[in-house]
C-alpha positions in Angstrom: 2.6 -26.8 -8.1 3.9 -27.0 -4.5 2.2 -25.3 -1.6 3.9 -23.3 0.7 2.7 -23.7 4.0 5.1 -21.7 6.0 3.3 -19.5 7.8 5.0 -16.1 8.7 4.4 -13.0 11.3 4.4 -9.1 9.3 8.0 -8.8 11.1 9.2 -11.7 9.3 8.0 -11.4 6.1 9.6 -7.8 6.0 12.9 -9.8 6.9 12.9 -12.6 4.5 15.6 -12.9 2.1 18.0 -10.1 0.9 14.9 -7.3 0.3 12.3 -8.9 3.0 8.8 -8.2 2.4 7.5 -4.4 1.0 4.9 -2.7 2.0 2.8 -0.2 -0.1 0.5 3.3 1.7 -1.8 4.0 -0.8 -4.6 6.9 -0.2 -6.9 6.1 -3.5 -6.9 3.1 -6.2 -3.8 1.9 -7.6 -1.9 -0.9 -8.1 0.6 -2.3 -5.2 2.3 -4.9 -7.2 1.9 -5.5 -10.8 2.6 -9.3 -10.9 1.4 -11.8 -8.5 2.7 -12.1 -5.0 1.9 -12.7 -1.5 0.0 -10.1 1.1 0.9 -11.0 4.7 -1.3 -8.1 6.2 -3.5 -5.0 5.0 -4.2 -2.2 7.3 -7.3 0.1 5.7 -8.9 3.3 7.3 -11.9 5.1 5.8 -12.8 8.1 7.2 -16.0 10.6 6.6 -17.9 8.2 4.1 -20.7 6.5 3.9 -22.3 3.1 5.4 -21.3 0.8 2.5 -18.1 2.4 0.9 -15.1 0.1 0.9 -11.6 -1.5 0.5 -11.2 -4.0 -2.2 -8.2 -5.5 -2.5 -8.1 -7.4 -5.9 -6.1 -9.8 -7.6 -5.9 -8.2 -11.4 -9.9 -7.9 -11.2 -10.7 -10.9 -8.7 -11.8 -9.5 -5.4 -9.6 -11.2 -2.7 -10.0 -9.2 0.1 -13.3 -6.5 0.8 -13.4 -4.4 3.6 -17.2 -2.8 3.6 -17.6 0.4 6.1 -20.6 0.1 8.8 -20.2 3.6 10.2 -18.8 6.8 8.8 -15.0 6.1 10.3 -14.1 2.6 9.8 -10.6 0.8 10.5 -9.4 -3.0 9.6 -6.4 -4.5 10.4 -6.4 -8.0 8.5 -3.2 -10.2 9.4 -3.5 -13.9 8.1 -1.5 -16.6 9.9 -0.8 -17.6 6.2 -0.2 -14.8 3.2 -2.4 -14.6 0.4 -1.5 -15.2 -2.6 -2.1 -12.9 -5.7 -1.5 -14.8 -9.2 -1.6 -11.6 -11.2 -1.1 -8.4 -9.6 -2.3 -6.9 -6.5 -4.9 -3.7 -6.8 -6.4 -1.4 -4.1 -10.0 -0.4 -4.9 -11.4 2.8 -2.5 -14.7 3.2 -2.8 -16.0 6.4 -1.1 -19.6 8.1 -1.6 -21.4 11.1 -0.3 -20.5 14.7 -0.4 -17.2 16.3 2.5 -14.0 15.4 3.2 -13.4 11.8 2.7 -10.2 10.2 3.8 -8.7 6.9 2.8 -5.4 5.3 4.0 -4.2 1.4 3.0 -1.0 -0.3 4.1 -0.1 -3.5 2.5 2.8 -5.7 3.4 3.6 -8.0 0.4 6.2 -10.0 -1.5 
């Protein structure tokens, strides 16, 4: 298998080929891709939780990517000089715990 070792900006991976890259906003679990691909960047807020809640972002069950709150509002921006790649789909996992209002946001830029 070859290895890709181009390495991209978000910009350009949304303008690659005829479609360029996608990006998925997700507020609670769900799938962004259901067959492997790429992630060039993942933006994830949490906001009213708990010390410990988190982003997972998971290749079919495989965690990848974990993004673990260390106050009650919590914001990552994760933007890899290379993508990631996902060999069988690409899931968001929210955790959030406690009682209130709890907020959740997660942008992924992907092929």
């Amino acid at each position: 298998m070859a290895t890709d070792l181009r390495k991209y900006t978000v910009q350009e991976a949304v303008n690659i080929g005829a479609h360029g890259a996608l990006a998925s906003v997700l507020t609670a679990d769900g799938t962004v891709k259901s067959t492997g691909g790429t992630v060039y960047s993942v933006m994830a807020s949490l906001n009213g939780v708990q010390v410990g809640d988190k982003v997972e972002i998971k290749d079919n069950t495989t965690v990848k990517l974990s993004f673990v709150a260390t106050a009650t509002a919590q914001s990552w921006m994760f933007d890899p000089s290379v993508g990631v790649n996902f060999d069988h789909s690409i899931v968001v996992d929210v955790s959030m715990s406690g009682g209130g209002a709890k907020e959740a946001t997660v942008t992924t830029v992907y092929l």
